[in-house]
GUVEX-967132 format. One record per residue: residue in one letter; x, y, z of N, C-alpha, C, CB in turn; residue number from 1. Coordinates in steps of 0.1 Angstrom, whole numbers, plus 2048, in hexadecimal, padded with zeros to 3 digits. Glycine has a CB too. Layout:
BEGIN
<atom r="A" n_X="X" n_Y="Y" n_Z="Z" ca_X="X" ca_Y="Y" ca_Z="Z" c_X="X" c_Y="Y" c_Z="Z" cb_X="X" cb_Y="Y" cb_Z="Z" k="NUM"/>
...
% end
This chain:
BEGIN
<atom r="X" n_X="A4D" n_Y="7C0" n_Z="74F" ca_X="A53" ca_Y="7C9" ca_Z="758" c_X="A62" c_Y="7C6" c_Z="759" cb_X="A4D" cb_Y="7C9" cb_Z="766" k="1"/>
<atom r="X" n_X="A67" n_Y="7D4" n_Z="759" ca_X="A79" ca_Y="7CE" ca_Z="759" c_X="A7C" c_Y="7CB" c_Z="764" cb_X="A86" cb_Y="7D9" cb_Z="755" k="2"/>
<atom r="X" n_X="A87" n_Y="7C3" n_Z="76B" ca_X="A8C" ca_Y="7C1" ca_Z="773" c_X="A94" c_Y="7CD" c_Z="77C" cb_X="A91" cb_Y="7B8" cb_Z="76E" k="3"/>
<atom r="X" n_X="A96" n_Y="7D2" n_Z="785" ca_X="A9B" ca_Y="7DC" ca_Z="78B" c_X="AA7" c_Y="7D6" c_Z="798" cb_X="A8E" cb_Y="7E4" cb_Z="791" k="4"/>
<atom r="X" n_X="AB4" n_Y="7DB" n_Z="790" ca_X="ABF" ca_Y="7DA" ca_Z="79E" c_X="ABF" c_Y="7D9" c_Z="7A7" cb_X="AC6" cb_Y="7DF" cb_Z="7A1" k="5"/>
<atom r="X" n_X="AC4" n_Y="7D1" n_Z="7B1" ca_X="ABB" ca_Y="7D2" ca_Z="7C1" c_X="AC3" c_Y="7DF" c_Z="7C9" cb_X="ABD" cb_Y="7BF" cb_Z="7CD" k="6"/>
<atom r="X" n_X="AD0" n_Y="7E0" n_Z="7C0" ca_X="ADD" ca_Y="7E9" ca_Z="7C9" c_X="AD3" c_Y="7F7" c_Z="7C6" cb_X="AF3" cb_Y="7EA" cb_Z="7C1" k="7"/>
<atom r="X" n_X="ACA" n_Y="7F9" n_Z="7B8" ca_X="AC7" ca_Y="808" ca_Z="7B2" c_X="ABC" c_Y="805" c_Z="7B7" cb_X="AC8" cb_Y="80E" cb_Z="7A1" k="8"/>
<atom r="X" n_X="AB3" n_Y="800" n_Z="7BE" ca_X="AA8" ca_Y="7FE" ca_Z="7CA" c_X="AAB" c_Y="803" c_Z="7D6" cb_X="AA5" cb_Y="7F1" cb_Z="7CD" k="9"/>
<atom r="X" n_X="AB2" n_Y="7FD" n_Z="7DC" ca_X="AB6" ca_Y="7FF" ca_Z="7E7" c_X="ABB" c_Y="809" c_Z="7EB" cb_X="ABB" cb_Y="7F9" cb_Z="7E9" k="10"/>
<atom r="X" n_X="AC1" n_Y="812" n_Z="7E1" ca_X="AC5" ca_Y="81A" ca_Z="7E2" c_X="ABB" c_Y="82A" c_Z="7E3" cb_X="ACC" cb_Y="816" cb_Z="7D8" k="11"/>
<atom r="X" n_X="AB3" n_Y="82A" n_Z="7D7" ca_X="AA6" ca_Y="830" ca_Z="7D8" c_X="A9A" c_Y="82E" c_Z="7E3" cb_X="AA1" cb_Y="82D" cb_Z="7CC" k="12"/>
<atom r="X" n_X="AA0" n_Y="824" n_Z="7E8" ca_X="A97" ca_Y="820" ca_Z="7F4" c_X="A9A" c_Y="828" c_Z="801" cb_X="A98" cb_Y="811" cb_Z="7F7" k="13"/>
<atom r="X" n_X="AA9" n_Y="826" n_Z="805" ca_X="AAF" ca_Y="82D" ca_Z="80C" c_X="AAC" c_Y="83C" c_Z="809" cb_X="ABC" cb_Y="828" cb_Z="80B" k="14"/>
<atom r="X" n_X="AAE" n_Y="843" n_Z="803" ca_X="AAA" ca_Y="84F" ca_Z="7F6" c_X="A9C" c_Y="855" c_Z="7FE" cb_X="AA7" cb_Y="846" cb_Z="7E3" k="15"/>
<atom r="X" n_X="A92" n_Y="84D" n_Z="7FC" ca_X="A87" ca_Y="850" ca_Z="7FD" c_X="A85" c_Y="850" c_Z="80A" cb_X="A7F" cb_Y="84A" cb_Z="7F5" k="16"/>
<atom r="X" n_X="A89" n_Y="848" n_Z="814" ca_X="A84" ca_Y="84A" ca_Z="823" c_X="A8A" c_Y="852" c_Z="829" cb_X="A83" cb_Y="840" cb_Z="82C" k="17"/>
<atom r="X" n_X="A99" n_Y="857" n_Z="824" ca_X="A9B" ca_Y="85F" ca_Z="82C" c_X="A96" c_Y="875" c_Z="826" cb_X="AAC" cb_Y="859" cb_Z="830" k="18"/>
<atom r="X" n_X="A90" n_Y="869" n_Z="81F" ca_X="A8A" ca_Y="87A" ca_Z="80F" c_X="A7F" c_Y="87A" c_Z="81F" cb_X="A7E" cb_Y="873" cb_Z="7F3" k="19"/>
<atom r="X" n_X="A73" n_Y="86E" n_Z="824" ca_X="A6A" ca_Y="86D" ca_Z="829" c_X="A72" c_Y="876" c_Z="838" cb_X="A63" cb_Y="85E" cb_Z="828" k="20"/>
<atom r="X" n_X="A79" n_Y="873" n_Z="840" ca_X="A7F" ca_Y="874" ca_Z="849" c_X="A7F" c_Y="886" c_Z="84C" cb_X="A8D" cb_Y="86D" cb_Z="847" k="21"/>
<atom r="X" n_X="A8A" n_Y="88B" n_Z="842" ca_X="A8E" ca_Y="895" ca_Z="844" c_X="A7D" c_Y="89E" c_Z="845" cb_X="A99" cb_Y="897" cb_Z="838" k="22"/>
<atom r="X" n_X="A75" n_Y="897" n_Z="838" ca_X="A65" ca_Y="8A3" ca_Z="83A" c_X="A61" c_Y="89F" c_Z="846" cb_X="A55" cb_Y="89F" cb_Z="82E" k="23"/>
<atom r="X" n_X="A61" n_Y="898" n_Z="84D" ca_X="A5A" ca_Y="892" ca_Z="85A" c_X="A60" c_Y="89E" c_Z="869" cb_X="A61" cb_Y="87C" cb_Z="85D" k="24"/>
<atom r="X" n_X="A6C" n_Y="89A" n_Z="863" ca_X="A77" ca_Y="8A8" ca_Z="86C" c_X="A6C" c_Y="8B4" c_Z="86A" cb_X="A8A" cb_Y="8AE" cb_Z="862" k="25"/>
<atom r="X" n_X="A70" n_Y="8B8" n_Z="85C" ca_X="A6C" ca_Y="8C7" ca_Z="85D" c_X="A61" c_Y="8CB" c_Z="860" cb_X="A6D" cb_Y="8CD" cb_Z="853" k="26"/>
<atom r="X" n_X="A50" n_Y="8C2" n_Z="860" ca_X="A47" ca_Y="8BF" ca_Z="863" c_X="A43" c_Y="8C2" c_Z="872" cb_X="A46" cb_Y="8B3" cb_Z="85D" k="27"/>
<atom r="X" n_X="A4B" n_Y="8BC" n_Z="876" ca_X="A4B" ca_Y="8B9" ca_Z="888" c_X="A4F" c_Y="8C7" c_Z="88C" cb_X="A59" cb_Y="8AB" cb_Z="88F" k="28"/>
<atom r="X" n_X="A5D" n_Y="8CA" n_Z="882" ca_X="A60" ca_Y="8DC" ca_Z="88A" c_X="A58" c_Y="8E7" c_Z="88A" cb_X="A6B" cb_Y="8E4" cb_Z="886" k="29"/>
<atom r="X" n_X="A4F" n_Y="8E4" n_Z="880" ca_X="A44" ca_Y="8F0" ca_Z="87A" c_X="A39" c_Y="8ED" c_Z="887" cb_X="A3C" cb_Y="8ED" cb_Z="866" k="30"/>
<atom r="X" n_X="A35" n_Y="8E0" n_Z="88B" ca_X="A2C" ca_Y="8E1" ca_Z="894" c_X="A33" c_Y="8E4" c_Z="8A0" cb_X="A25" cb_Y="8D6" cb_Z="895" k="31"/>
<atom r="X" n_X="A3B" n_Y="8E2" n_Z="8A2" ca_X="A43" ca_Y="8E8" ca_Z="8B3" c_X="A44" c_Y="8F5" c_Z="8B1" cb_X="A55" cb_Y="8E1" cb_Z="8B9" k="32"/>
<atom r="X" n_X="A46" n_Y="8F9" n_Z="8A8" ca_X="A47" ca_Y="90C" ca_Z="8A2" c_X="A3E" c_Y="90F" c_Z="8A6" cb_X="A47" cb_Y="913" cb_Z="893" k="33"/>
<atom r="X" n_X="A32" n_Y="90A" n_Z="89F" ca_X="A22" ca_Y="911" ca_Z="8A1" c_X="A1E" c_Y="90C" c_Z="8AD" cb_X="A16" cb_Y="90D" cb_Z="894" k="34"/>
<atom r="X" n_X="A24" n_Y="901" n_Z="8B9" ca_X="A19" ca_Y="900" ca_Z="8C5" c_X="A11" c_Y="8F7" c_Z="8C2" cb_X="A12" cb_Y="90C" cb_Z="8C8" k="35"/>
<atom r="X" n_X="A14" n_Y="8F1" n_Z="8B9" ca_X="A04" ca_Y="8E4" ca_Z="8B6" c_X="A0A" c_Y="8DB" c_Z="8BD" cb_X="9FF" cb_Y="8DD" cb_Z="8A4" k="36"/>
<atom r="X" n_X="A18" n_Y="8D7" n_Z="8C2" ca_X="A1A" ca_Y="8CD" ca_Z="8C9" c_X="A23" c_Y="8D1" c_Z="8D2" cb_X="A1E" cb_Y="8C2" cb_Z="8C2" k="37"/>
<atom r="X" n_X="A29" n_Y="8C9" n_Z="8D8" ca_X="A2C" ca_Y="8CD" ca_Z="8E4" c_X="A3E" c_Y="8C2" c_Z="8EB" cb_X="A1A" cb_Y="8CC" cb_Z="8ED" k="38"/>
<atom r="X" n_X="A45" n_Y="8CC" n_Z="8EB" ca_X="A54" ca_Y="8C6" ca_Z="8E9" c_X="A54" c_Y="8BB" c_Z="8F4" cb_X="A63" cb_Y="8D2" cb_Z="8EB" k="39"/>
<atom r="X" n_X="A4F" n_Y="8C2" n_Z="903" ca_X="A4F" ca_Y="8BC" ca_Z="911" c_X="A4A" c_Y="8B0" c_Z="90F" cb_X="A47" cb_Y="8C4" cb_Z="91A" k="40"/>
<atom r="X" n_X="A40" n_Y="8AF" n_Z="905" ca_X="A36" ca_Y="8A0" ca_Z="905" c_X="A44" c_Y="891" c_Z="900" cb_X="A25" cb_Y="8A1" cb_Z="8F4" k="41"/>
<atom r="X" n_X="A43" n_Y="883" n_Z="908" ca_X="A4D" ca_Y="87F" ca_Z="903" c_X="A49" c_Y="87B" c_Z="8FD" cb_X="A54" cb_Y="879" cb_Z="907" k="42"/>
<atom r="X" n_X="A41" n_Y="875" n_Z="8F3" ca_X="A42" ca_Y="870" ca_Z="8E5" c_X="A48" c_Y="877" c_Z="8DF" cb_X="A37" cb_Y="86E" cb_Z="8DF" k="43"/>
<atom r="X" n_X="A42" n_Y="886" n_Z="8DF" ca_X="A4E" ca_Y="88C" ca_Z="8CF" c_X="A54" c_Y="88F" c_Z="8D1" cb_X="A4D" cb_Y="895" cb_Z="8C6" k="44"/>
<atom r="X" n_X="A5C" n_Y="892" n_Z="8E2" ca_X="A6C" ca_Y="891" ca_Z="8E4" c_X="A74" c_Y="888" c_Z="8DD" cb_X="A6F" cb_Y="88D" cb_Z="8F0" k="45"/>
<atom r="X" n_X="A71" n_Y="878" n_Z="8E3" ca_X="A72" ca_Y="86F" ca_Z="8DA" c_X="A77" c_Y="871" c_Z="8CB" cb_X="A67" cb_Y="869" cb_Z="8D9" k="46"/>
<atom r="X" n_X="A66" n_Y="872" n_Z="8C5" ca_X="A68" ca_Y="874" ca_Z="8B8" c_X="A6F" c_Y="87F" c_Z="8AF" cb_X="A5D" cb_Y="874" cb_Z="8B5" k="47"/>
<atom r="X" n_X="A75" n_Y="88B" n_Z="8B8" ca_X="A79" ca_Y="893" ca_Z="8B2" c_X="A8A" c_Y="891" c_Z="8B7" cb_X="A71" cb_Y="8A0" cb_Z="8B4" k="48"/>
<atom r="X" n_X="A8D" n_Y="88D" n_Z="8BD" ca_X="A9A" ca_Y="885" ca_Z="8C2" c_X="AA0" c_Y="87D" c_Z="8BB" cb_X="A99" cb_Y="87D" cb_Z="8CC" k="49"/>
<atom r="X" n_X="A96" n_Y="874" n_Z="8B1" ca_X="A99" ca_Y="869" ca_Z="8A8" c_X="A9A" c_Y="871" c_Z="89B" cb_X="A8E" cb_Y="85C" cb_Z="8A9" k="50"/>
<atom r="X" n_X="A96" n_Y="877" n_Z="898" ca_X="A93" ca_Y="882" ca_Z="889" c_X="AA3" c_Y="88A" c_Z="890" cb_X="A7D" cb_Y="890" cb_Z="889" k="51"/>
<atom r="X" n_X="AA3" n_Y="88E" n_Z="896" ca_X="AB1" ca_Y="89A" ca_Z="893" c_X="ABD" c_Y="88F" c_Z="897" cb_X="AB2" cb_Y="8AB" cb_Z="89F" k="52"/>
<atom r="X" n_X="ABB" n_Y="884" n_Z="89F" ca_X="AC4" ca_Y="878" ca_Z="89B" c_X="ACE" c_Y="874" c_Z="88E" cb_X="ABC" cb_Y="871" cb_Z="89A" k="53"/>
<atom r="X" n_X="ABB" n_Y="876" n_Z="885" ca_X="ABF" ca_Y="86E" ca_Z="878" c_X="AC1" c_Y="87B" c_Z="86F" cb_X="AB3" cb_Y="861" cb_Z="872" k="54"/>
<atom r="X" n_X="AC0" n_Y="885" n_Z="872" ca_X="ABF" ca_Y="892" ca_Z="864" c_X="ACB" c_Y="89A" c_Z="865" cb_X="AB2" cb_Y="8A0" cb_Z="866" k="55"/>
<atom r="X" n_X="ACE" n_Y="89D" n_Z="877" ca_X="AD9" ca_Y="8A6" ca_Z="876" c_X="AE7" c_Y="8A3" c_Z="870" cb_X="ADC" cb_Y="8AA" cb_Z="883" k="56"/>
<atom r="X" n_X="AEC" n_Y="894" n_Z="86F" ca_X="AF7" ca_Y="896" ca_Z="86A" c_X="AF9" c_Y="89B" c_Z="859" cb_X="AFD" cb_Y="889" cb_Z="86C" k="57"/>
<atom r="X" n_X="AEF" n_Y="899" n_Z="858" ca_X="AED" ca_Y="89F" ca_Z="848" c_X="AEE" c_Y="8AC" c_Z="848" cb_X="ADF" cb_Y="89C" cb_Z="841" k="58"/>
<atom r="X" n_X="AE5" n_Y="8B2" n_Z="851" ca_X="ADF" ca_Y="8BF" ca_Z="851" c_X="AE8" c_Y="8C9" c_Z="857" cb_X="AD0" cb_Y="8BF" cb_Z="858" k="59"/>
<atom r="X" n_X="AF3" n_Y="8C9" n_Z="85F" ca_X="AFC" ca_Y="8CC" ca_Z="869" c_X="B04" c_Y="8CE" c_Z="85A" cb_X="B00" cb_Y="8C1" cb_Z="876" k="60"/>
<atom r="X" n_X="B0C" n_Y="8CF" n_Z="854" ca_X="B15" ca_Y="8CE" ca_Z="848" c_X="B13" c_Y="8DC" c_Z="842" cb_X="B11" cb_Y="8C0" cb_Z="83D" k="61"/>
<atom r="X" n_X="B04" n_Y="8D6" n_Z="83A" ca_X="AFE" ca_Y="8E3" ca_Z="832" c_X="AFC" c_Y="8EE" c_Z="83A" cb_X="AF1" cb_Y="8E1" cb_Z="82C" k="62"/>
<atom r="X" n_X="AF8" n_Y="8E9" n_Z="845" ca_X="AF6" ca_Y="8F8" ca_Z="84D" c_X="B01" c_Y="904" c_Z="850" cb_X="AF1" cb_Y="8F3" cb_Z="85C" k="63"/>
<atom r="X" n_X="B0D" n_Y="8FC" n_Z="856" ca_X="B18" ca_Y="902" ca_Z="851" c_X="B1D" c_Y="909" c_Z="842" cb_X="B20" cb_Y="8FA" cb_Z="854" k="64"/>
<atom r="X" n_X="B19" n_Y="903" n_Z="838" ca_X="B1A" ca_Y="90C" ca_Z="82E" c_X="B11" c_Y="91A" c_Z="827" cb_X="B1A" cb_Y="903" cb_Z="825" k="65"/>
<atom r="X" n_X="B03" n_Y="914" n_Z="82C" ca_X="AFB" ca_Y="920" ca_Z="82A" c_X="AFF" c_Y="92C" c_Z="835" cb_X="AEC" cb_Y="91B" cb_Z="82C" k="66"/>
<atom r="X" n_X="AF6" n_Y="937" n_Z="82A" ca_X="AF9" ca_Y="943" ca_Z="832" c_X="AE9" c_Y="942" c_Z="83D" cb_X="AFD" cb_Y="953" cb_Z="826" k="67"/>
<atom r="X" n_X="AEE" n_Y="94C" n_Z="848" ca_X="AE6" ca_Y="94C" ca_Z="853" c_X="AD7" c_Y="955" c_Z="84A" cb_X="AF0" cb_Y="955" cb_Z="863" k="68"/>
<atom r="X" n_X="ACD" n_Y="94E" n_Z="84F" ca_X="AC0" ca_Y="959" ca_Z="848" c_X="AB5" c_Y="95C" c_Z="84B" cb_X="ABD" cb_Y="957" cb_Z="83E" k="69"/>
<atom r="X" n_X="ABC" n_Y="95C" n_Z="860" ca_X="AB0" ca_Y="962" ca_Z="865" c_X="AA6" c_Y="95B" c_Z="86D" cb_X="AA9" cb_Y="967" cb_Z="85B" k="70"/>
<atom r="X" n_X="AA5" n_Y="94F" n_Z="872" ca_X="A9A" ca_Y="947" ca_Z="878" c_X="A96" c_Y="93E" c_Z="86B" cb_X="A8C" cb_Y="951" cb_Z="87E" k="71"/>
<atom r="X" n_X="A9A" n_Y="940" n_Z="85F" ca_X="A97" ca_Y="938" ca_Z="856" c_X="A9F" c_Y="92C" c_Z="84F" cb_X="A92" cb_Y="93E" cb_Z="850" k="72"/>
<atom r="X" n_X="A9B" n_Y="920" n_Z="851" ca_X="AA8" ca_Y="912" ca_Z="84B" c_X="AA6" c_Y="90C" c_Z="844" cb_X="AAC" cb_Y="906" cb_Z="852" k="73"/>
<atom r="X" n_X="AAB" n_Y="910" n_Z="837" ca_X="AAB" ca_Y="90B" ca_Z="82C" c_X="AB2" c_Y="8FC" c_Z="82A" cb_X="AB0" cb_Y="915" cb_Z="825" k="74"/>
<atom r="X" n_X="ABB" n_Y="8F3" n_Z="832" ca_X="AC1" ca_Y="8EB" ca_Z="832" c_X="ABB" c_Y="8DF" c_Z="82F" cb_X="AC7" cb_Y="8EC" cb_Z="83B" k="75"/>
<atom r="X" n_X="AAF" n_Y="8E2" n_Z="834" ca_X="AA7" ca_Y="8D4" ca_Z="82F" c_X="AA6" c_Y="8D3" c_Z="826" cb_X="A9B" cb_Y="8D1" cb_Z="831" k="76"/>
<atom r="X" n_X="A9F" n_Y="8DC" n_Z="817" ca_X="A9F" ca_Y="8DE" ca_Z="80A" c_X="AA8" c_Y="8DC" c_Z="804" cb_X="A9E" cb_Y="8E7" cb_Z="807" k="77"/>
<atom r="X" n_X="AB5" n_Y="8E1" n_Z="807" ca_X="AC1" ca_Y="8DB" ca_Z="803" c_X="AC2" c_Y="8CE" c_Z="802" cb_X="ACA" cb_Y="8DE" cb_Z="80A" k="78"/>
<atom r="X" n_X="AC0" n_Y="8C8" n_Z="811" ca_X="AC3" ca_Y="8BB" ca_Z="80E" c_X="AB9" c_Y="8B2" c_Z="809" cb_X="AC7" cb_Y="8B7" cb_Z="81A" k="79"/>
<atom r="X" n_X="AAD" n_Y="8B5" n_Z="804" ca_X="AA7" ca_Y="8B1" ca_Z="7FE" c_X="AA5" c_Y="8B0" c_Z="7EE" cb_X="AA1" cb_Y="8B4" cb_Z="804" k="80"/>
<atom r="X" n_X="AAA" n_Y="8BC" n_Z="7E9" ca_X="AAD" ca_Y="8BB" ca_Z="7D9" c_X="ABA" c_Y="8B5" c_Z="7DB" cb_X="AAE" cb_Y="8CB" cb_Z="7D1" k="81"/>
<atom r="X" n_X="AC6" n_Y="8B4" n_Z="7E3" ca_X="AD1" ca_Y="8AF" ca_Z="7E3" c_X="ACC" c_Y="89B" c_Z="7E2" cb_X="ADA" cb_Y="8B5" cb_Z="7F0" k="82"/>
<atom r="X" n_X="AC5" n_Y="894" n_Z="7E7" ca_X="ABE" ca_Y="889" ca_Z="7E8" c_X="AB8" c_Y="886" c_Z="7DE" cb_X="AB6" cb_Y="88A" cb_Z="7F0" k="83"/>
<atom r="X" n_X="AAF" n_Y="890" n_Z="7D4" ca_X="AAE" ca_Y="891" ca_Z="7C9" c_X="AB6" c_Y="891" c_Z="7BC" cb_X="AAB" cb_Y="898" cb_Z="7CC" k="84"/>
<atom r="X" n_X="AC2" n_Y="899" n_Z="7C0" ca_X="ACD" ca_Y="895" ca_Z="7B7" c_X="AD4" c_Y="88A" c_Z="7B7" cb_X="AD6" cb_Y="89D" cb_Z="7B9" k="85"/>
<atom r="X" n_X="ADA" n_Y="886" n_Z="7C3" ca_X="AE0" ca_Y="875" ca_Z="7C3" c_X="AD7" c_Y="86B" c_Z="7BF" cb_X="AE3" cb_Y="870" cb_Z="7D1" k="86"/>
<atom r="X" n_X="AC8" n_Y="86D" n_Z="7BC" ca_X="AC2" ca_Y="860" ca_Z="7BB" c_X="AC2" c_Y="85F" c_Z="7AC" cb_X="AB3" cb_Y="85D" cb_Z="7C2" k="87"/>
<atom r="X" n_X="ABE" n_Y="86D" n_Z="7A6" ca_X="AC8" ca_Y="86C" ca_Z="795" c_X="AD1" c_Y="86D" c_Z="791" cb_X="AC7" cb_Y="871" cb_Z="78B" k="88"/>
<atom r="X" n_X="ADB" n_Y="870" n_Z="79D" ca_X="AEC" ca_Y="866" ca_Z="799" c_X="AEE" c_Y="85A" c_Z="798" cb_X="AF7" cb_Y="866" cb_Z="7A3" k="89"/>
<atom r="X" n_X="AE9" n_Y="854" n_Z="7A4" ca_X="AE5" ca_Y="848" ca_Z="7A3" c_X="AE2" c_Y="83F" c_Z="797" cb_X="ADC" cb_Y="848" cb_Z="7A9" k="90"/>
<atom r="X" n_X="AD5" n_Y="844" n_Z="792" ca_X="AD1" ca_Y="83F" ca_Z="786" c_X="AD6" c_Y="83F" c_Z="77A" cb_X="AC8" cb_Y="844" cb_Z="785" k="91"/>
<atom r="X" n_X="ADD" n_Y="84F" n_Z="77B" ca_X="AE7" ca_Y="84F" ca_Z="76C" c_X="AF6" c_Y="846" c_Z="76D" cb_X="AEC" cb_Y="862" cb_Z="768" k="92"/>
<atom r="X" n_X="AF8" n_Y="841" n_Z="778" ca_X="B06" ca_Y="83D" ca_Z="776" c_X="B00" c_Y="82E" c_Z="778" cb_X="B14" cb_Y="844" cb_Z="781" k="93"/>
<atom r="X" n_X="AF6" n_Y="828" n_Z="77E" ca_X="AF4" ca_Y="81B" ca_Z="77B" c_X="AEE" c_Y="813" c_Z="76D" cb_X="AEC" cb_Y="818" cb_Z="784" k="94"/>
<atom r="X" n_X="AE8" n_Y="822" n_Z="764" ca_X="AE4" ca_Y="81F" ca_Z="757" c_X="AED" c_Y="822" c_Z="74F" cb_X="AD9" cb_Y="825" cb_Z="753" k="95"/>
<atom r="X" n_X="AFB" n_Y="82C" n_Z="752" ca_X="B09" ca_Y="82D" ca_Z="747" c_X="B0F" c_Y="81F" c_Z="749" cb_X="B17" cb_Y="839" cb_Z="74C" k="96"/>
<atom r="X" n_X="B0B" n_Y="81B" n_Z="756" ca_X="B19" ca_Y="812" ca_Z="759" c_X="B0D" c_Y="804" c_Z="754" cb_X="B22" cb_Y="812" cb_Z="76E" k="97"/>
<atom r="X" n_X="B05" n_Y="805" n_Z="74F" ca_X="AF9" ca_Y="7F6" ca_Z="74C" c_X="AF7" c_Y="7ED" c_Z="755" cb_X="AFC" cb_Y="7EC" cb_Z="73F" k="98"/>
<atom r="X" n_X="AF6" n_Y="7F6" n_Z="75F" ca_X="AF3" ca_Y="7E9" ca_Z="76F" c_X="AE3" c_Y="7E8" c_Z="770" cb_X="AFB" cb_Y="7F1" cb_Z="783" k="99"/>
<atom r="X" n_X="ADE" n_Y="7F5" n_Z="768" ca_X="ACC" ca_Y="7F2" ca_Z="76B" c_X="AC4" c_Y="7EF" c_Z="761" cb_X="AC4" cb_Y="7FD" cb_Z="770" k="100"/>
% end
């Protein structure tokens, strides 16, 4: 097994939980949409306090750039193929530059 960079680890690590994060967001809003849970309750106050905590500064940016489309937010997507893209920037410039 090859050995793996700890910086191109860590990096994809970071990468991936907040890849986990942002679905956990959008997950939670679909159930407060549909009524399966319930905002008043404090746990998922809490929990949904800590999710737009950690998503909006990301998500706040794009949103401004997209056009308005109706009750529907595409921003997550975005930022999720965008997450997607950096982690094979990542990869291509640590394997041009022969760090992995």
């Amino acid at each position: 097994m090859m050995p793996v960079n700890p910086i191109l680890w860590l990096v994809h690590t970071v990468i991936d939980i907040y890849f986990w994060i942002i679905l956990a967001m959008v997950v939670m809003s679909w159930l407060i949409a549909f009524g399966i849970i319930n905002r008043s309750n404090p746990y998922v106050r809490q929990i949904g306090h800590a999710l737009d905590r950690l998503t909006e500064p990301l998500l706040r940016p794009i949103r401004r750039v997209l056009p308005d489309l109706g009750g529907i937010d595409i921003s997550p997507i975005v930022l999720l193929i965008g997450l997607q893209f950096l982690g094979i920037l990542v990869d291509n410039v640590f394997f041009s530059l022969g760090w992995a």
